[in-house]
Structures are given as structure tokens and as C-alpha cells.
C-alpha positions as CSV (number, residue, x, y, z in Angstrom):
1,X,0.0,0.0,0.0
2,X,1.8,3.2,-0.7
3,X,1.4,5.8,1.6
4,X,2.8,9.8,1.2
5,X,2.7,11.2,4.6
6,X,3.1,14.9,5.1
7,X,4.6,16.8,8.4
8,X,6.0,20.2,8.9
9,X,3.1,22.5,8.5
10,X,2.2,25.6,10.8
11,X,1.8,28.5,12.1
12,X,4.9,31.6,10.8
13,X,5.6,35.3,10.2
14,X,5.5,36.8,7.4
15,X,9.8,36.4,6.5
16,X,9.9,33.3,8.2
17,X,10.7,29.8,7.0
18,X,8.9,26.3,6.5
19,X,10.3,22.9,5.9
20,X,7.3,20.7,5.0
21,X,8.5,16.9,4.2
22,X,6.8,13.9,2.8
23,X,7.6,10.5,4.1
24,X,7.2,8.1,1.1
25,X,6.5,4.5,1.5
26,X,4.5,1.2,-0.7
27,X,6.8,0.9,-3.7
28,X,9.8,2.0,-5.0
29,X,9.9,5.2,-6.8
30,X,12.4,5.1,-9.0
31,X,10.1,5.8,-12.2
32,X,8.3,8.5,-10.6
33,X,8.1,12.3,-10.3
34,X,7.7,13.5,-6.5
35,X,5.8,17.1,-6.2
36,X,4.4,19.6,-3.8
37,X,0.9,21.6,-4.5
38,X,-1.2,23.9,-2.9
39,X,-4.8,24.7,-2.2
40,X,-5.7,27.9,-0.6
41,X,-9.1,28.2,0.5
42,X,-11.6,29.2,-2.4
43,X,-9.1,28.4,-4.7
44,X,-8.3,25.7,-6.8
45,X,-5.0,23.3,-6.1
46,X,-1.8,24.5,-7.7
47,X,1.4,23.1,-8.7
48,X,4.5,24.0,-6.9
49,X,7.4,22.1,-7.2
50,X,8.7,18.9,-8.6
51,X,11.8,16.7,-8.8
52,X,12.4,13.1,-10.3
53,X,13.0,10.7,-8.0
54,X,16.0,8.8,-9.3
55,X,17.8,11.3,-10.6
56,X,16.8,14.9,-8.6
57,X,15.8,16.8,-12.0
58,X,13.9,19.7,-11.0
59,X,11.1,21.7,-11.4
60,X,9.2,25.0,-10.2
61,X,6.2,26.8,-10.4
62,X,7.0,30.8,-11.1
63,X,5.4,31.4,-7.4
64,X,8.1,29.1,-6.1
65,X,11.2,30.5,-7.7
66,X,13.9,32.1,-5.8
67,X,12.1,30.9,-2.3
68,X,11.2,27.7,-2.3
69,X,13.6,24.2,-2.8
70,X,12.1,20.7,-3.6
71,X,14.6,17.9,-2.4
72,X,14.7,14.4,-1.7
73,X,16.6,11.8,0.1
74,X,16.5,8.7,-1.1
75,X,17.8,7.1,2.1
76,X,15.6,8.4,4.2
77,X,12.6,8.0,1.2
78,X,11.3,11.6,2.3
79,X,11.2,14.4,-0.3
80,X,11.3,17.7,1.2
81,X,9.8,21.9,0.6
82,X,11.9,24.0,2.3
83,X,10.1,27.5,2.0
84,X,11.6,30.8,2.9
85,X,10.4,34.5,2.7
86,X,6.8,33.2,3.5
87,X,4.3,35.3,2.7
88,X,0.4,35.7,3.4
89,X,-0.3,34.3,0.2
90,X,1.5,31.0,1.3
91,X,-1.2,30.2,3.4
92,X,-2.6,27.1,1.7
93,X,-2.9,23.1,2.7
94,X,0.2,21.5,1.1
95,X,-0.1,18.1,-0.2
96,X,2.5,15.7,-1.5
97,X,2.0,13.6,-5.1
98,X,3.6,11.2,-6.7
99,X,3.2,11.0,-10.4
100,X,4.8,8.0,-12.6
101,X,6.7,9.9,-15.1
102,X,10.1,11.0,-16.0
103,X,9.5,14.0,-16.3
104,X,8.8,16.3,-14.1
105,X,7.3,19.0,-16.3
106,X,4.4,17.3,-16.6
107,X,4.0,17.5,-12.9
108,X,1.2,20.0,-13.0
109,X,-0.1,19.3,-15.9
110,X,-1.6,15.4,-16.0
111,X,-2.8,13.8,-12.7
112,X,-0.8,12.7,-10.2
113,X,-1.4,8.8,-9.0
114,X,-0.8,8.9,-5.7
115,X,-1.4,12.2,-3.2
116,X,-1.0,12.8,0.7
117,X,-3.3,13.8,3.0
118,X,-1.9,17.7,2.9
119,X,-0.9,19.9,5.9
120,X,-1.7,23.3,6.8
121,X,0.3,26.3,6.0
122,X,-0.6,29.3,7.6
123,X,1.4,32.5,7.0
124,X,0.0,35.7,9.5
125,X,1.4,39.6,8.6
């Protein structure tokens, strides 16, 4: 049974940092794209970040450029969303996928097969 299991969430200042990880667990991954979206309330879920499993190709959403880092460590099977500069606009549930692709470009843009239950992001001014 594969399982994605989010932790890290909370409550920050504006300017502060997040590290959200994503214990992985079921199967191995090594044909998959790992990636992190969002869903802020009345909004639709959003893509954030990606990076291939076996071989740590990357890739970000513009919102995530510059502040945000998608990593993974493939002893550990955990990927990882370190975010700095948080801002209000952060504030979202963040949920971890799992997509069997090589590439991840197509991250946000085909569904993912396998999603986590999400934790809360809250970002207060």
C-alpha cells in the first residue's frame, strides 16, 4: 500500500521559514516524479514544485522560484519543501503527489497517481 505522509506544516511570520517533508512509503519510486501543491481556501490546487525521483531533475512553479527548494533523500525516502520568505499568500494546505513519469514537467499538468493527506500552512502579517 503506498502511503505519502506529510509533516512540517504551521503556524509563521511573514519572513519566516517552513520545511514541509513527505515521508514516502508502498513501492519503489524510482520511475516516478515526487511534487508539492497547494490549495488555498476558495481556490483551486496549484502546482509547486517537482523533482524526479531517481535522478533529482527539478522543477518549479513561477510562485516558487527564488524561495522555495524541492529535495529528496532517497535514504531516508522523504522528499522535502523548504520555503523561505513566507508570505500571506503562502497560506494554503500543502499536499505531496507522486506521479509515474520521467519528467517532471508534466508535474502540473496530467494527474498525479498517488497524493497525501496535505498539511496546513498558515502565514500571518
Amino acid at each position: 500500500q503506498v502511503q505519502l505522509v506529510e509533516s512540517g506544516g504551521g503556524l509563521v511570520q511573514a519572513g519566516g521559514s517552513l520545511r514541509l517533508s513527505c515521508a514516502v512509503s508502498g513501492r519503489t519510486f524510482n520511475s516516478y516524479v515526487m511534487g508539492w501543491f497547494r490549495q488555498a481556501p476558495g481556490k483551486e490546487r496549484e502546482f509547486v514544485a517537482a523533482i524526479r525521483w531517481s535522478t533529482g531533475s527539478l522543477y518549479y512553479a513561477d510562485s516558487a522560484k527564488g524561495r522555495f527548494t524541492i529535495s529528496r533523500d532517497l535514504a531516508k525516502n522523504t522528499v522535502y519543501l523548504q520555503m523561505n520568505t513566507l508570505k500571506p499568500e503562502d497560506t494554503a494546505v500543502y499536499y505531496c503527489a507522486a506521479k509515474r513519469t520521467l519528467s517532471p514537467i508534466l508535474m502540473p499538468h496530467t494527474p498525479s497517481d498517488y497524493w497525501g493527506q496535505g498539511t496546513q500552512v498558515t502565514v500571518s502579517s
